[in-house]
C-alpha positions as CSV (number, residue, x, y, z in Angstrom):
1,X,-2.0,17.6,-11.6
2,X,-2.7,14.6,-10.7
3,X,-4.9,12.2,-11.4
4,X,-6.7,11.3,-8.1
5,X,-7.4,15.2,-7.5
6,X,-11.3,15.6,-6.8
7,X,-13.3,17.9,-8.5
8,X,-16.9,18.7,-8.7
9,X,-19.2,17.2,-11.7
10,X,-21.6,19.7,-12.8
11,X,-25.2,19.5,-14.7
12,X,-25.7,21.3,-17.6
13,X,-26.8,24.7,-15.4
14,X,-23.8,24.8,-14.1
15,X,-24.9,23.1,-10.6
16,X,-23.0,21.0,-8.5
17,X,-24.2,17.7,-9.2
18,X,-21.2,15.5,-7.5
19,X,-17.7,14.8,-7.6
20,X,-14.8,12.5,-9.1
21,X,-11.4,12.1,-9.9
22,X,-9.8,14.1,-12.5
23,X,-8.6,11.0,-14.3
24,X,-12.4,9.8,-13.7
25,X,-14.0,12.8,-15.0
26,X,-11.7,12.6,-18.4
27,X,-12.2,8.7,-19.1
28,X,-15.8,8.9,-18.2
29,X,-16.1,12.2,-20.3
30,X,-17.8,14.0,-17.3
31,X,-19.0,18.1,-17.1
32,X,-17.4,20.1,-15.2
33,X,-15.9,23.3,-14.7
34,X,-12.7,24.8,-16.2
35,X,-10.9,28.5,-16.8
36,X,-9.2,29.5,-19.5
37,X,-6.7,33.1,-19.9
38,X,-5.2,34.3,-22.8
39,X,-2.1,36.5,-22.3
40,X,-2.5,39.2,-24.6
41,X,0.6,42.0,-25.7
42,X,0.1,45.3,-26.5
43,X,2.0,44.9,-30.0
44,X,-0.9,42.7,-31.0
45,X,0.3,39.1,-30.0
46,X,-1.6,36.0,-28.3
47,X,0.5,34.0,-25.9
48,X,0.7,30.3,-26.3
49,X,1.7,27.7,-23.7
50,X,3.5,24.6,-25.3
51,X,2.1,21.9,-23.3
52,X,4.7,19.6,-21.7
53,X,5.3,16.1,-23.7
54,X,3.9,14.2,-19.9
55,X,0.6,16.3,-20.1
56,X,-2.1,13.4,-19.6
57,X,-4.0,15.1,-22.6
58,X,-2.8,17.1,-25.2
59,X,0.3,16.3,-24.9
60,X,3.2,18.8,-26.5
61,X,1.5,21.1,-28.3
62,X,0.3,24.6,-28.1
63,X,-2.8,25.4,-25.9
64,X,-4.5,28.7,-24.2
65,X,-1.8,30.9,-22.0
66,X,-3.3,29.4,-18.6
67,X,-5.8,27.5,-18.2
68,X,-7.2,24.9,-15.6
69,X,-9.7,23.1,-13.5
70,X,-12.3,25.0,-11.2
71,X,-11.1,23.4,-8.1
72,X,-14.1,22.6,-5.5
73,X,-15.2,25.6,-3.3
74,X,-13.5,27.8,-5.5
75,X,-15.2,30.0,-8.6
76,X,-13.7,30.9,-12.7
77,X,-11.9,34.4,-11.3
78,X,-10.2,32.7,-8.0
79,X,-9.3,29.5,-10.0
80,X,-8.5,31.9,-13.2
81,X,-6.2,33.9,-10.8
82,X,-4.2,31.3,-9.2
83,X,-3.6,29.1,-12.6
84,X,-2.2,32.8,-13.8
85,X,-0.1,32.7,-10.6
86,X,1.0,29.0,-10.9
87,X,1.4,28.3,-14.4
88,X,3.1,31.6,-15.8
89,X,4.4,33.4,-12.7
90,X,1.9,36.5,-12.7
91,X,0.3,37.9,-9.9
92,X,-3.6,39.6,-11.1
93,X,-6.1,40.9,-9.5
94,X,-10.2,40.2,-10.6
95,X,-10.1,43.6,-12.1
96,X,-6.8,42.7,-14.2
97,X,-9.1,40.3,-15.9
98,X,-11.8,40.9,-19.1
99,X,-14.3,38.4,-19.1
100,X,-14.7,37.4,-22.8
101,X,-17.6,34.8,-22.2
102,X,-18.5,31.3,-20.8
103,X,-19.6,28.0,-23.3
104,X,-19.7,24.0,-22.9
105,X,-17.2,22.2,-24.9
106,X,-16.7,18.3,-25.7
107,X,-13.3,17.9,-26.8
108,X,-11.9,14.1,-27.7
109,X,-8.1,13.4,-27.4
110,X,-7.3,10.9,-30.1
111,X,-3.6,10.6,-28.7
112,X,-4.9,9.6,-24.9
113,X,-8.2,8.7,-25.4
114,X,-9.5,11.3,-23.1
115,X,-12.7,13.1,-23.1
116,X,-12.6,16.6,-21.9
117,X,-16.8,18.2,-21.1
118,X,-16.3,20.9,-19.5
119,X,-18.2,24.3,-19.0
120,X,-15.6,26.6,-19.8
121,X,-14.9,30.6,-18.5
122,X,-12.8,32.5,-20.9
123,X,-10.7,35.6,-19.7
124,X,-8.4,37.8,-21.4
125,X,-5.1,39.4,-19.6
126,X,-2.9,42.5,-21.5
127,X,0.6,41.0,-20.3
128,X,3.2,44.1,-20.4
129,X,6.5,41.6,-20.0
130,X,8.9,39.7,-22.1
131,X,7.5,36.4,-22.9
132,X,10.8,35.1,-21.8
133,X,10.2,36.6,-18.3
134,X,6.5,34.1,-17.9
135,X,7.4,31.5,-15.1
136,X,7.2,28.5,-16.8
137,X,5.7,25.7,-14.2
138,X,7.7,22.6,-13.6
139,X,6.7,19.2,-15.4
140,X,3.5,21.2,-16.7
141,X,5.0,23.6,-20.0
142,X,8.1,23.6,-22.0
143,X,7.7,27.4,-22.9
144,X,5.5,30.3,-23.8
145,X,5.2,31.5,-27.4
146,X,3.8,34.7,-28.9
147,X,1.9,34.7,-32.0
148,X,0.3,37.7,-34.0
149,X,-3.0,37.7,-34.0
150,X,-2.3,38.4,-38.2
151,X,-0.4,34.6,-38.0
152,X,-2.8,33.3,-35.7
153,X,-5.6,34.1,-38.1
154,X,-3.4,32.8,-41.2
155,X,-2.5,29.7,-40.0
156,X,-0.2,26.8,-42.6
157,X,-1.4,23.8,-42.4
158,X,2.2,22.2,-40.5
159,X,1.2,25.4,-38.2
160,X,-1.8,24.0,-37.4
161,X,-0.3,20.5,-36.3
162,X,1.7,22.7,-33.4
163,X,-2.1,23.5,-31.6
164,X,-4.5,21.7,-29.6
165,X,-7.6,20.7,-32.2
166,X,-9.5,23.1,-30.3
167,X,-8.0,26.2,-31.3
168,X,-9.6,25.9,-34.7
169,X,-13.0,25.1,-33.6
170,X,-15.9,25.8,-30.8
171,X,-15.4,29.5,-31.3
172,X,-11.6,29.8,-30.0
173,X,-10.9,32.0,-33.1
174,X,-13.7,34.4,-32.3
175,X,-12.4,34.2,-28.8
176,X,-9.2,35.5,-30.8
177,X,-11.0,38.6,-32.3
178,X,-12.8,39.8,-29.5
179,X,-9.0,39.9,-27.6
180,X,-7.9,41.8,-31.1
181,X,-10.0,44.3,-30.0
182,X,-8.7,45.3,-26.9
183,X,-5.3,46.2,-28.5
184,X,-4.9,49.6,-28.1
């Protein structure tokens, strides 16, 4: 996406306060509002997105299924719903989604010197498919990878260099075990 895309600046409420450019808003380390939607399977795996190695943060490594900016005059489900659409090739519905919970987090990029504040809805999604059949979007991913939850949890320490810092902090592996539990 690019860099001169507006987006609104939020207080820490939630409230619209403003609005900037995307690059602005990650130099200047500014809150706003982002989705996040992990692509479950049924055999007990989370679905990764390798990042693509042009991403202006986090570049090539592993990172939530879909995820994206809250675009302005749109809300978490609508923006949660058309990053599923866009970035992997599904089409959901609100109901197709399982609210697993919402939380501010201040994550530095080392590698771009980016800040990324952002208030952040989580959601899970039970995905039925192949992982070879996710629609991989152009310039944005390089693949989707499934992980047991049993590996997630176990992690090597070269593993770990594959993810986003994130995933081992700020509650993303308790994000993990509440999706555990809607294996059936």
């Amino acid at each position: 996406m690019a860099d001169n895309q507006r987006l609104n600046i939020v207080d820490e409420c939630g409230n619209i306060i403003g609005e900037e450019t995307r690059g602005n808003i990650h130099k200047q380390g500014l809150l706003h509002k982002e989705v996040h939607v992990w692509l479950y399977t049924p055999k007990g795996e989370i679905i990764f997105q390798h990042r693509a190695k042009n991403k202006d943060t986090y570049p090539d490594l592993l990172d939530a299924t879909v995820g994206g900016h809250v675009e302005i005059g749109s809300d978490y489900e609508d923006s949660a719903i058309k990053e599923m659409e866009e970035e992997a090739g599904i089409i959901a519905t609100k109901d197709d989604l399982v609210f697993i919970k919402t939380a501010k987090r201040e994550s530095h990029d080392k590698a771009t010197g980016t800040i990324n504040y952002a208030i952040k809805t989580t959601y899970a999604y039970c995905y039925n498919g192949k992982v070879e059949d996710l629609r991989v979007e152009k310039d944005e991913a390089i693949r989707f990878e499934a992980w047991s939850f049993e590996k997630v949890f176990n992690l090597s320490a070269n593993d770990k260099k594959r993810f986003i810092a994130d995933i081992f902090g700020d509650g993303t592996l308790d994000i993990f075990k509440e999706i555990q539990k809607l294996v059936k």
